[in-house]
C-alpha positions in Angstrom: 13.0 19.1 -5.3 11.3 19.6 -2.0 8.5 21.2 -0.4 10.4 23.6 1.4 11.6 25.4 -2.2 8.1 25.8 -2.9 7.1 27.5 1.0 10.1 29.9 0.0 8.5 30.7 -3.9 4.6 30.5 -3.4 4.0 30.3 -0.1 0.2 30.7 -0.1 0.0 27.9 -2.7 -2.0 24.7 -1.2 -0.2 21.8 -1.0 -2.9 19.7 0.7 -6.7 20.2 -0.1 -8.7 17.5 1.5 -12.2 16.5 0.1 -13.7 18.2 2.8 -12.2 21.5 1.8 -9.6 22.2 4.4 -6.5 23.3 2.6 -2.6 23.3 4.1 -0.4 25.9 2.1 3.3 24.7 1.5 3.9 28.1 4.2 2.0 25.7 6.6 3.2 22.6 5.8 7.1 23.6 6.0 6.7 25.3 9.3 4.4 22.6 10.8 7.0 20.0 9.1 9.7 21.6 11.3 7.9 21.7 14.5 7.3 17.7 14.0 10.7 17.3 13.8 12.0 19.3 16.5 9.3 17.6 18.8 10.9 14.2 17.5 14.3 15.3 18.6 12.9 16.7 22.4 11.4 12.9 22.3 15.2 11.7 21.5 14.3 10.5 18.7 17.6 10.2 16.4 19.1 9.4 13.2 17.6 6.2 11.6 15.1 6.0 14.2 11.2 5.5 13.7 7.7 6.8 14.3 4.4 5.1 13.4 1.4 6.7 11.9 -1.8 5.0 12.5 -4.7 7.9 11.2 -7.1 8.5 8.2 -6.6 10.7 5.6 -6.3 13.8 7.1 -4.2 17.2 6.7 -1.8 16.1 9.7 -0.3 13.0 8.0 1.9 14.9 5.9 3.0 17.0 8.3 4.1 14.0 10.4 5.6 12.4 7.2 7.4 15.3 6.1 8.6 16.0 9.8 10.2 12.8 10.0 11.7 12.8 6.6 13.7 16.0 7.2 14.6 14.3 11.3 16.1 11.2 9.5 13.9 8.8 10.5 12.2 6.0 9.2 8.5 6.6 9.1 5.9 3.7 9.4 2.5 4.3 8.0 -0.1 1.8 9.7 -3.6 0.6 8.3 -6.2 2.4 9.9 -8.3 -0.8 9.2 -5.9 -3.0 11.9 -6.8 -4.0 15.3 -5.0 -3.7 18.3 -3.3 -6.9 17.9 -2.2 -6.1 14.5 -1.3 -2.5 15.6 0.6 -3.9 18.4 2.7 -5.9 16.0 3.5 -3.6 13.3 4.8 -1.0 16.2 7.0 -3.5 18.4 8.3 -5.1 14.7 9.2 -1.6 13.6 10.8 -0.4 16.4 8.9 2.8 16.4 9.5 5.0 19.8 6.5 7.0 18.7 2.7 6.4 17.6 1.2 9.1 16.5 -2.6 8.4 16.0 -6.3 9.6 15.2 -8.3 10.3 17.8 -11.1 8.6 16.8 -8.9 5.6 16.7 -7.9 6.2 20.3 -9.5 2.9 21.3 -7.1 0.6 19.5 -4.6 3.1 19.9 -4.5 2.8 23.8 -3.7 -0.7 24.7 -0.9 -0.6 22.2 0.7 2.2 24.2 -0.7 0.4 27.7 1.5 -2.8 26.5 4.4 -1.2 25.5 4.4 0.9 28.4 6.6 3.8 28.1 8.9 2.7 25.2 6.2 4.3 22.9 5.1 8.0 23.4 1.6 8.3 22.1 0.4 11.4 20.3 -3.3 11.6 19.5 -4.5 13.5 16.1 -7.8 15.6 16.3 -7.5 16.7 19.9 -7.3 19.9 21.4 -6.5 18.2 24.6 -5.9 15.3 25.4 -4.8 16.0 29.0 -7.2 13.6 30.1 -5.4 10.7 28.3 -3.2 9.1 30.4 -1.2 7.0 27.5 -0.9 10.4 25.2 -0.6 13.7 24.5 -2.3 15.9 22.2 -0.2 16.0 18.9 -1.6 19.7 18.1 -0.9 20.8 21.2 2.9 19.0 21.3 3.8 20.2 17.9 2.7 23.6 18.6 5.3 25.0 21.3 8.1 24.0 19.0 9.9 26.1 16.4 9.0 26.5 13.1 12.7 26.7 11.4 14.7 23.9 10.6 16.2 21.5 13.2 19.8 22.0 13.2 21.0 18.3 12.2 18.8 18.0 9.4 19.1 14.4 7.2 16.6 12.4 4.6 14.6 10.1 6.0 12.6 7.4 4.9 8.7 5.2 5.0 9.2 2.2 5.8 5.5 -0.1 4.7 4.8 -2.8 5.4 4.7 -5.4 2.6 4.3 -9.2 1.4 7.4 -10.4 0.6 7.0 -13.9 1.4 3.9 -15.2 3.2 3.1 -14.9 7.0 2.7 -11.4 8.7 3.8 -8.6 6.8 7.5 -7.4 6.9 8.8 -4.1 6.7 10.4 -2.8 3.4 13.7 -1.0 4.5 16.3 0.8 2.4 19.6 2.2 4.3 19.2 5.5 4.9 22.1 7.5 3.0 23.6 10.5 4.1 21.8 12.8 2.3 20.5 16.1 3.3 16.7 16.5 3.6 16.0 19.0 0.4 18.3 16.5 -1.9 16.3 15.3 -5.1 14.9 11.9 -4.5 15.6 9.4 -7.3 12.3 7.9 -7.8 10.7 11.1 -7.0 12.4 12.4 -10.0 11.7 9.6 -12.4 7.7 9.9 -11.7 8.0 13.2 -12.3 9.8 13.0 -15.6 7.2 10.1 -16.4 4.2 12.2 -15.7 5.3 15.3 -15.9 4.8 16.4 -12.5 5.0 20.2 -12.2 4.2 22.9 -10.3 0.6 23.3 -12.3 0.3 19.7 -10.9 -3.1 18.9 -9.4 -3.0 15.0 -7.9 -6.1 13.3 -7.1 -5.5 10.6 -4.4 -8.8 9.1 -3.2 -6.9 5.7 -1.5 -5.8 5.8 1.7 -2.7 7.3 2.8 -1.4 4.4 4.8 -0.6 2.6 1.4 2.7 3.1 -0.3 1.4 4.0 -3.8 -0.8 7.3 -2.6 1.3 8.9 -0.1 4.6 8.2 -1.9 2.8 9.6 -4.8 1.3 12.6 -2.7 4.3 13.3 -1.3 6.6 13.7 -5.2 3.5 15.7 -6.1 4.4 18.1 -3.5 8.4 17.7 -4.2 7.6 19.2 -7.6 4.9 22.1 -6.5 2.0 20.6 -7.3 -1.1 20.2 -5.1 -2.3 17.2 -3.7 -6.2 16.3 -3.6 -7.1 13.9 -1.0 -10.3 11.9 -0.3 -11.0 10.9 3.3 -13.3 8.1 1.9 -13.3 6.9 -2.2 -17.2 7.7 -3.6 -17.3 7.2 -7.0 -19.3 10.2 -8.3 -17.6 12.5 -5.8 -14.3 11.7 -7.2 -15.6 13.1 -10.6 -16.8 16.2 -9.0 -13.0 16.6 -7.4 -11.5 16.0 -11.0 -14.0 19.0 -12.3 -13.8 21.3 -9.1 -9.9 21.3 -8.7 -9.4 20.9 -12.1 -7.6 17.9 -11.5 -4.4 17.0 -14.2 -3.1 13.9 -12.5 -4.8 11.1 -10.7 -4.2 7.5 -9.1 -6.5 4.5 -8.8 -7.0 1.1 -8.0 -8.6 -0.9 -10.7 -11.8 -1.4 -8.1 -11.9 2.1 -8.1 -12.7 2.2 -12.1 -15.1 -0.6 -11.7 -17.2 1.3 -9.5 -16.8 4.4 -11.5 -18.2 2.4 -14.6 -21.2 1.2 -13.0 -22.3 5.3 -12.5 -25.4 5.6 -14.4 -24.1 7.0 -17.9 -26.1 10.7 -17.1 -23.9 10.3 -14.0 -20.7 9.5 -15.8 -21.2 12.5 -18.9 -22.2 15.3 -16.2 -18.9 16.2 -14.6 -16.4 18.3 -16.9 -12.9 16.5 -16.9 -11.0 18.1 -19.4 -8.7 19.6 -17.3 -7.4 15.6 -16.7 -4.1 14.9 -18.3 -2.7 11.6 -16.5 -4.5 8.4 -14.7 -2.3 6.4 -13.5 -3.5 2.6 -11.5 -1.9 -0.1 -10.3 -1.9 -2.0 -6.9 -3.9 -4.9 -8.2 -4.6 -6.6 -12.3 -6.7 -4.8 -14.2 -9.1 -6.6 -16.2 -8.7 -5.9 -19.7 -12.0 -5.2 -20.6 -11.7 -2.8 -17.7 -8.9 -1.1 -19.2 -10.5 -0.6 -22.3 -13.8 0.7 -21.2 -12.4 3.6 -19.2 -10.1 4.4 -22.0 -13.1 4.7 -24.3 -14.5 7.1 -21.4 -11.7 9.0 -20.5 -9.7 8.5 -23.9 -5.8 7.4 -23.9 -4.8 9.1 -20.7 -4.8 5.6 -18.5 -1.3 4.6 -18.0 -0.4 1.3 -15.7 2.8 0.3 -13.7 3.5 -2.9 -12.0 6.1 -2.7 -9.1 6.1 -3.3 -5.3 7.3 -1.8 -2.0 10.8 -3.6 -2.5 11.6 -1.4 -5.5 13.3 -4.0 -7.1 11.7 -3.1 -10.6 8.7 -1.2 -12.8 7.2 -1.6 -15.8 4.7 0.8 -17.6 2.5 0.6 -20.7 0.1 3.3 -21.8 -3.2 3.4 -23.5 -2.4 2.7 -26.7 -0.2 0.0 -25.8 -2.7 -1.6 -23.6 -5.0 -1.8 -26.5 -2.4 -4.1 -28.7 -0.9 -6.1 -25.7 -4.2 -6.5 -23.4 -3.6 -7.9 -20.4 -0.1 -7.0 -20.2 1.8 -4.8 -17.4 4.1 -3.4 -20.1 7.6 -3.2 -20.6 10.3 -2.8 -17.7 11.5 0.6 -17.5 14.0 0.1 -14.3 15.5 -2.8 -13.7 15.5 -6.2 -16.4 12.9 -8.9 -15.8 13.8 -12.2 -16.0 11.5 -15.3 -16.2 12.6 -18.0 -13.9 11.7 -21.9 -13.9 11.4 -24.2 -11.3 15.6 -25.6 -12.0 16.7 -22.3 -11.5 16.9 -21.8 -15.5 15.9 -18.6 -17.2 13.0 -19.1 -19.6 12.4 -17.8 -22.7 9.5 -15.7 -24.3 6.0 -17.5 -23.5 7.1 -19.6 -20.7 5.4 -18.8 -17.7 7.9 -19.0 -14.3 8.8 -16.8 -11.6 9.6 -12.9 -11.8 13.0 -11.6 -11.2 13.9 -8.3 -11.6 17.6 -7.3 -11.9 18.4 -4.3 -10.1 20.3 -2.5 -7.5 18.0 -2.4 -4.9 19.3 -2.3 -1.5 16.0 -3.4 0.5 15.9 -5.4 3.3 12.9 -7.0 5.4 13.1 -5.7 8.3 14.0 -8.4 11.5 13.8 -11.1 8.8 16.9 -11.6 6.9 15.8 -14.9 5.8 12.9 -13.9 4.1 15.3 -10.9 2.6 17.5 -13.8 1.3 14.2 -15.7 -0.3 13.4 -13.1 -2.2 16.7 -13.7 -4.1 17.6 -15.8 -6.5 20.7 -17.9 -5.3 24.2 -16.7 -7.0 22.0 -13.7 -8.2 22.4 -11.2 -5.2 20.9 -8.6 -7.6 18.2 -10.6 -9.2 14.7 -9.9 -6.5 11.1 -11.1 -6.7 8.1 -10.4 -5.7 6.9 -13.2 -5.6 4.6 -13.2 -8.7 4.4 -16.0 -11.9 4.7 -14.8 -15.4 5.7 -14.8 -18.7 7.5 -12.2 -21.4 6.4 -12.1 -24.8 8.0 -12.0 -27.8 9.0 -7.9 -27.6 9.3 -7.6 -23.8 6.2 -7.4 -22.6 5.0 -8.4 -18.7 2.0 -10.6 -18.0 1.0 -11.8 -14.7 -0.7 -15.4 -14.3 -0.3 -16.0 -10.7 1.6 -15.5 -7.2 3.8 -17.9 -6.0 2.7 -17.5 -2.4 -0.4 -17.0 -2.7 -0.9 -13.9 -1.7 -4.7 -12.1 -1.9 -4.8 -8.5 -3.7 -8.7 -7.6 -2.8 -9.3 -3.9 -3.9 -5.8 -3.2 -4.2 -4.8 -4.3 -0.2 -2.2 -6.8 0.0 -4.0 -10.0 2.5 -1.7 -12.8 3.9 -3.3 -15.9 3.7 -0.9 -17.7 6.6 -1.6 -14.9 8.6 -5.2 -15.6 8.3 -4.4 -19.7 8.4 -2.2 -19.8 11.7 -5.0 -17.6 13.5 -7.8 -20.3 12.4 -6.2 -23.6 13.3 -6.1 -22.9 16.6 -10.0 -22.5 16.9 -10.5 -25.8 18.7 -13.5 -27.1 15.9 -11.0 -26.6 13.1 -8.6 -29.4 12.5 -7.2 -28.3 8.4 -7.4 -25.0 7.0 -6.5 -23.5 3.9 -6.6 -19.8 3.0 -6.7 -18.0 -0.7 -8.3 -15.5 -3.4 -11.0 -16.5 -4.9 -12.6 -14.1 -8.3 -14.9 -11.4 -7.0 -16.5 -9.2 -9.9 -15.4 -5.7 -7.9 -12.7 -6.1 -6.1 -10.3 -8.6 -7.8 -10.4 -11.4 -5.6 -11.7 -11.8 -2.3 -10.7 -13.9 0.6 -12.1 -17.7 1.1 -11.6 -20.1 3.8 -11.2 -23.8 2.9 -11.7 -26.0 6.6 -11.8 -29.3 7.5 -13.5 -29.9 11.2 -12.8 -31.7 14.0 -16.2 -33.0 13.9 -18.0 -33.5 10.2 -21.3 -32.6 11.8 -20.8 -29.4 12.7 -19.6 -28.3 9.1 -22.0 -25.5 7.5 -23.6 -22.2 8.4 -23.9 -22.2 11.8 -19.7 -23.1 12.4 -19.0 -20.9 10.0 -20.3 -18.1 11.5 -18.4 -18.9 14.8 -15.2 -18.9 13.1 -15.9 -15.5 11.1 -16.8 -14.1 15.0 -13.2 -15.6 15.9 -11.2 -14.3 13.1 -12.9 -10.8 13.1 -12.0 -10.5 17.2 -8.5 -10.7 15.7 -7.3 -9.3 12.7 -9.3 -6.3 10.5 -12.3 -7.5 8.7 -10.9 -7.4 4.8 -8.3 -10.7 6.2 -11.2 -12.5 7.9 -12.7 -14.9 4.8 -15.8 -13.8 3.1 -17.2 -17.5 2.7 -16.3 -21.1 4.0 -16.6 -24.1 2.9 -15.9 -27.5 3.7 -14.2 -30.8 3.2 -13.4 -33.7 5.3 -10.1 -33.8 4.4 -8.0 -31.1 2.8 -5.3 -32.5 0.3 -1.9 -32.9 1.8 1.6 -34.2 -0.2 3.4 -37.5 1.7 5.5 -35.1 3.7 2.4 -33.0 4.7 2.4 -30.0 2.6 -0.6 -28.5 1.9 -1.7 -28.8 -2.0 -3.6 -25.3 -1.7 -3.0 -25.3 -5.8 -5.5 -27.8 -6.4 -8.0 -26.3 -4.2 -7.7 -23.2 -5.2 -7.8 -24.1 -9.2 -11.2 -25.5 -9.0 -12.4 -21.7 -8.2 -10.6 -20.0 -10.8 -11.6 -22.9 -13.8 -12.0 -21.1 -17.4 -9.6 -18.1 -16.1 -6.6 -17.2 -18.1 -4.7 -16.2 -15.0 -5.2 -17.0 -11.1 -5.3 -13.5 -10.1 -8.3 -11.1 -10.2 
């Protein structure tokens, strides 16, 4: 299905109703869709092409998403959360010819489009005009003189986030685009909705931001099927119960920090909204602690269901409520693709034996510019066999647990964090001589990020250095990379051949814990 069906049948029916009340009927949507992607064409944008979004939650983003889907084009959302820097890199990686951006981020926004010069047109969100801007235009004002029927070449397009893979900076996720045209049923699209029985009576709550793949993927087959899509500009615990009883919500998605704060409501808090109308919570994007899981099922009764996938597609697995009950802990069963559990020889392992996830599958990604770390993710002689990077182990009947991540990688609250990224920007601070980065528990949020150092100079180890390097490594990437505490040694431990052994530093903060993931 496709939005545009529903423009033709119920045309006044909302597709978009943001938290603040502004609504955007499929009518709307479709026509402002079209007018996106005419304007991409006047831009020459073509086929297999791309655009970057960098904006909050707002009614526009899906008007730029769906423009670009029915242009062809790969669409690149971009954490609102970046700095220039990382802006800067996510655009030139992508190849994107347009950035199409918030106002209010206008100030990371324009030296982006100042150092690209003119290979980037810059379209600026929540502007009447923008005349005044030198490196952009006003997007409301652009979109606006163009039609609002169909371009003439229509053809599916495609997101294109920005995921893990294999540490270091993020990598794009791309899938070839096919030749499609831009109202054919999308295959995943059509498996969520068999899953959760997404419908035209559909009304999805979304309070994550839109730049992750999870909520506007998820948005976005709510409105392929009819349904309505609920957005929060900012996640509020309580204010996400009165959405559920206000829009009489059906469906919803969360991250499992998002229940943790929910469960800390006072309980007069908790009982006082009316959520009857809520069929369907799905979460994923981080682990969910067990006793987690089962305290919001004893709230909201067996309507929690979990997945466990990535960008990449290479795999899912699901278990519901009562399942989650019996197997606690566990992701659940795959229901696309066939895990495998992997050793350190290459050998397959059997049930109980913990080793790296495969999933077997025809996935088609790619990393984008980085066909080596495309190749890592497979296993050799098993060009259909993908990871993502995580440690685990099957049980007996089939059933997914996660213990750790082979790279390391930091899931805080349900954002993916890099810890090389964050590593290669410390070291060359001129006091630091070692450093290790990695996830470390934190109650709320999963893990959160710590900073290991050794100094050029053992005096200077404690507060007052680690305050200067949190300065440093907040003038370059967003805050939630920078490390939320340091500490130090005089020497970190290295192998012979000068590998870091982050393991054994990192174990010593995750002692007692079942797994080493939040």
């Amino acid at each position: 299905m496709h939005p545009r069906i529903f423009a033709r049948s119920a045309p006044d029916r909302p597709a978009v109703i943001m938290q603040s009340g502004e609504t955007l009927s499929f009518a709307a949507l479709e026509a402002r869709a079209n007018q996106a992607a005419h304007l991409f064409r006047v831009l020459g944008l073509g086929l297999g092409e791309g655009i970057a979004v960098f904006m909050e939650n707002a009614l526009a983003y899906f008007e730029v998403c769906w423009g670009a889907q029915r242009a062809g084009l790969y669409y690149t959302p971009v954490s609102s959360r970046l700095t220039a820097e990382e802006l800067h890199y996510i655009v030139s990686d992508s190849g994107a010819k347009a950035l199409v951006f918030s106002s209010s981020l206008t100030e990371r926004a324009a030296p982006v489009l100042s150092a690209l010069g003119g290979a980037v047109r810059g379209f600026a969100v929540g502007t009447a005009d923008a005349t005044d801007m030198v490196l952009a235009e006003s997007w409301e004002r652009a979109r606006a003189v163009q039609p609002e029927t169909p371009i003439a070449d229509e053809r599916a397009g495609s997101p294109m986030f920005y995921s893990s893979g294999t540490t270091g900076r993020p990598k794009g996720v791309r899938y070839p685009l096919n030749e499609e045209p831009a109202e054919a049923p999308h295959p995943y699209s059509e498996f969520v909705k068999g899953v959760f029985g997404f419908g035209e009576d559909t009304i999805y709550l979304s309070p994550a931001p839109l730049y992750h793949a999870a909520p506007l993927s998820y948005s976005m087959f709510v409105q392929r099927s009819g349904g309505a899509a609920v957005i929060m500009e900012k996640f509020d615990p309580e204010e996400a119960l009165a959405l559920i009883e206000r829009h009489r919500v059906t469906h919803s998605q969360w991250a499992p920090t998002m229940f943790i704060r929910m469960l800390k409501l006072p309980e007069e808090t908790r009982r006082r909204y009316d959520l009857s109308s809520h069929r369907i919570a799905i979460h994923a994007a981080a682990p969910c602690p067990a006793s987690v899981k089962r305290a919001m099922i004893d709230w909201w009764g067996p309507i929690i269901h979990e997945y466990y996938s990535g960008t990449e597609g290479v795999g899912v697995t699901m278990i519901n409520s009562e399942e989650a009950l019996k197997k606690p802990g566990s992701v659940g069963k795959p229901v696309i693709g066939v895990a495998h559990i992997i050793g350190e020889d290459g050998e397959e392992l059997g049930p109980g034996r913990e080793g790296q996830i495969y999933f077997e599958s025809a996935a088609a990604f790619a990393y984008h510019n980085a066909p080596e770390k495309t190749a890592a993710a497979r296993l050799k002689g098993k060009p259909n066999w993908a990871t993502l990077g995580d440690i685990g182990y099957l049980d007996e009947d089939g059933y997914l647990y996660l213990t750790d991540r082979k790279d390391f990688m930091i899931v805080s609250g349900g954002v993916n964090i890099y810890p090389q990224e964050v590593e290669n920007l410390l070291i060359t601070h001129p006091k630091v001589n070692d450093i290790a980065v990695f996830g470390v528990p934190n109650e709320d949020f999963g893990e959160e990020v710590k900073a290991v150092v050794a100094p050029v100079d053992w005096a200077q180890a404690g507060q007052a250095l680690a305050k200067e390097l949190d300065a440093f490594c907040r003038q370059h990437l967003s805050a939630i990379k920078c490390p939320r505490s340091y500490d130090f040694e005089r020497e970190l431990p290295r192998h012979d051949t000068g590998k870091l052994h982050k393991k054994a530093l990192r174990e010593r903060y995750w002692a007692g814990r079942a797994t080493r993931i939040g």
